[in-house]
C-alpha positions as a Markdown table, in Angstrom:
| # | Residue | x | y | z |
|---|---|---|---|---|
| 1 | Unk | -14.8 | 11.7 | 11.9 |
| 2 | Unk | -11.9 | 9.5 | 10.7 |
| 3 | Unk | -12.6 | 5.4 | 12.1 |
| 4 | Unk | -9.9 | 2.9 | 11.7 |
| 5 | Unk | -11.3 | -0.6 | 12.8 |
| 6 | Unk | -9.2 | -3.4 | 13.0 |
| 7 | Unk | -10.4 | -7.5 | 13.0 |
| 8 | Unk | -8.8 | -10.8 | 12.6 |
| 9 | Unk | -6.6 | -10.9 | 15.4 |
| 10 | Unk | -7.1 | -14.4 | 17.3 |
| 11 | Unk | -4.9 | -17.2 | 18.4 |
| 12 | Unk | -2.4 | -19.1 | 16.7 |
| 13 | Unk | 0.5 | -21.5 | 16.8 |
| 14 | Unk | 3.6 | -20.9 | 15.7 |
| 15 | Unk | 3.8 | -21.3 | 11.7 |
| 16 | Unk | 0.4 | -20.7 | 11.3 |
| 17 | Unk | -1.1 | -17.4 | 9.3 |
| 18 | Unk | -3.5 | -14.7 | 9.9 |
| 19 | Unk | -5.5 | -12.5 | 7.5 |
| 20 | Unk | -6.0 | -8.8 | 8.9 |
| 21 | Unk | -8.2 | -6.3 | 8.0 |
| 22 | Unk | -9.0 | -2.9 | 8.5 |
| 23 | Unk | -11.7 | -0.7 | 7.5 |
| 24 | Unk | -11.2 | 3.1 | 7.0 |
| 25 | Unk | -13.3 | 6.1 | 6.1 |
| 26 | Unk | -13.1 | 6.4 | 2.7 |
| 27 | Unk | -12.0 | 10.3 | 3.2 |
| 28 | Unk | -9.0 | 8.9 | 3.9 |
| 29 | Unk | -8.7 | 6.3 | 2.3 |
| 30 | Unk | -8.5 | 6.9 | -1.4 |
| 31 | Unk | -5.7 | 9.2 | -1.3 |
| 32 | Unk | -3.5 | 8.3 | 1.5 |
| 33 | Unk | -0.7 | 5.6 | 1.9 |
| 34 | Unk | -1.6 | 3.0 | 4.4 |
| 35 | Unk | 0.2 | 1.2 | 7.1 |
| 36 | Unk | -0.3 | -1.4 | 9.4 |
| 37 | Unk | 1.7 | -1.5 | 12.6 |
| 38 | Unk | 2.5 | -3.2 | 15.3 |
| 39 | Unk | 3.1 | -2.8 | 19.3 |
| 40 | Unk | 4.3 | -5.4 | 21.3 |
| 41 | Unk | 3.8 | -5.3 | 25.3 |
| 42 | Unk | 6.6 | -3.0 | 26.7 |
| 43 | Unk | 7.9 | -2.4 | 23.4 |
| 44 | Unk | 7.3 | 1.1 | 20.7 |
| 45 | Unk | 4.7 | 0.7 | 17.8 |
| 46 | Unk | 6.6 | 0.2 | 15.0 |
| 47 | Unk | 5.8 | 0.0 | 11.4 |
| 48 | Unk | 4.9 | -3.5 | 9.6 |
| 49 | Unk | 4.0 | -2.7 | 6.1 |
| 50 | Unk | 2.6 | 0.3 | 3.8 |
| 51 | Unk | 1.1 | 0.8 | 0.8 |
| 52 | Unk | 0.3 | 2.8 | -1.9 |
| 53 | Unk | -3.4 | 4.2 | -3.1 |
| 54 | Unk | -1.4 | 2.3 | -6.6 |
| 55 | Unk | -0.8 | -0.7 | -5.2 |
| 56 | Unk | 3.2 | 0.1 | -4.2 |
| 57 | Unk | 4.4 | -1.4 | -1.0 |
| 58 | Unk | 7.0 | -1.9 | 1.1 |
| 59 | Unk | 7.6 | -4.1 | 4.2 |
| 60 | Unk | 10.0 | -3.9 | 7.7 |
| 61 | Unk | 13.0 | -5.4 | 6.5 |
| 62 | Unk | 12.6 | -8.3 | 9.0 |
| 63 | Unk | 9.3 | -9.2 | 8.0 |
| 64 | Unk | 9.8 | -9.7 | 3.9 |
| 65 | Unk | 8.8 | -12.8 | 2.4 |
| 66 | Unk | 6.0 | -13.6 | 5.3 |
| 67 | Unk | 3.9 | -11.0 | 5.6 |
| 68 | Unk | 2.0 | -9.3 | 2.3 |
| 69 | Unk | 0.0 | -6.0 | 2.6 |
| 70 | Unk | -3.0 | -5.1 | 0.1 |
| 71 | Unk | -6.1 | -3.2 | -0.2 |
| 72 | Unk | -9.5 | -3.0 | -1.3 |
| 73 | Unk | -10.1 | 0.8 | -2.4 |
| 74 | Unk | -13.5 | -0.2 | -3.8 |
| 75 | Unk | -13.9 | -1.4 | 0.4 |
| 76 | Unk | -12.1 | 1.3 | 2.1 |
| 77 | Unk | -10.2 | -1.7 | 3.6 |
| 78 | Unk | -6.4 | -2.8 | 4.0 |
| 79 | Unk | -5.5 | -6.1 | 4.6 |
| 80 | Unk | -2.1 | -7.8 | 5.9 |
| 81 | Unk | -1.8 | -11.5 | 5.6 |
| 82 | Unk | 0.3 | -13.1 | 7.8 |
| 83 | Unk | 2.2 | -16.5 | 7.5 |
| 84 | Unk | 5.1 | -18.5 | 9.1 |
| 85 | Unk | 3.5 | -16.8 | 12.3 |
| 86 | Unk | 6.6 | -16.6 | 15.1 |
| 87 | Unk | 6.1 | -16.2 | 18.8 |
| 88 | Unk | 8.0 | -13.0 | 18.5 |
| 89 | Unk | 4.9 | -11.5 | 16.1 |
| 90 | Unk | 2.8 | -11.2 | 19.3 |
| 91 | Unk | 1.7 | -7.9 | 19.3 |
| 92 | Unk | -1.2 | -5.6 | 19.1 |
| 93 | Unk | -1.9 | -4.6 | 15.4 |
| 94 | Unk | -3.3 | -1.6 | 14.0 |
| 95 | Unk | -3.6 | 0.7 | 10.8 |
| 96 | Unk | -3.4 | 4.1 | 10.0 |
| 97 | Unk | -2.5 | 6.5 | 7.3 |
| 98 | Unk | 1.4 | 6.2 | 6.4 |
| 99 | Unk | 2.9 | 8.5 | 8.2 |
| 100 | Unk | 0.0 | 8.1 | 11.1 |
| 101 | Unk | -2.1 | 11.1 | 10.8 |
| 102 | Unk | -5.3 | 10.1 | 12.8 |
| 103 | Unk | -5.7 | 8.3 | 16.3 |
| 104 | Unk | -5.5 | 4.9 | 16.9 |
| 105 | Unk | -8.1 | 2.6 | 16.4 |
| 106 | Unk | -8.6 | -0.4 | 19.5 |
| 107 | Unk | -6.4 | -2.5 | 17.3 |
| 108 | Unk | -6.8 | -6.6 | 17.0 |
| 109 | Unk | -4.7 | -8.7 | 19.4 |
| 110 | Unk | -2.4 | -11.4 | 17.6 |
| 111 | Unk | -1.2 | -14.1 | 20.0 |
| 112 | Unk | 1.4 | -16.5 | 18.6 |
| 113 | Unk | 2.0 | -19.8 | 21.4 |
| 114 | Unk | 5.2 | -21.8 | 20.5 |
């Protein structure tokens, strides 16, 4: 059974950063594109960043410049680093495969106060 678990949400003022990670069964991890995403309350998940099993990633075009993705494949685990945190990055985040294939972990709760 495919298990995406998320960690390293918290609390944090605007300007501040945040290191995610996610840990995924290494099934699918060595040969699939990974994502992290993002849902904010009353708003559609939407896709943050991907990246390759190479290393190749791309990024929301609104989000470039503060937010880097990268992985571990030795750790089955994907990583998004977060910086110049804005109120408007509030939002439950989660991974997946790139497109989404499997279901949704719990996710990790990022709050950004002004």
């Amino acid at each position: 059974q495919v298990q995406l678990v998320e960690s390293g949400g918290g609390l944090v003022q605007a300007g501040g950063s945040l290191r995610l990670s996610c840990a995924a069964s290494g099934s699918i991890f060595s040969i699939n594109r990974m994502g992290w995403y993002r849902q904010a309350p009353g708003k559609q998940r939407e896709l943050v960043a991907g990246i390759t099993p190479g290393g190749t990633t791309n990024y929301a075009e609104s989000l470039k410049g503060r937010f880097t993705i990268s992985r571990d494949n030795a750790k089955n685990t994907v990583y998004l680093q977060m910086s110049s945190l804005k109120p408007e990055d509030t939002a439950v985040y989660f991974c997946n495969t790139l497109p989404s294939l499997y279901v949704w972990g719990q996710g990790t709760q990022v709050t950004v106060s002004s």
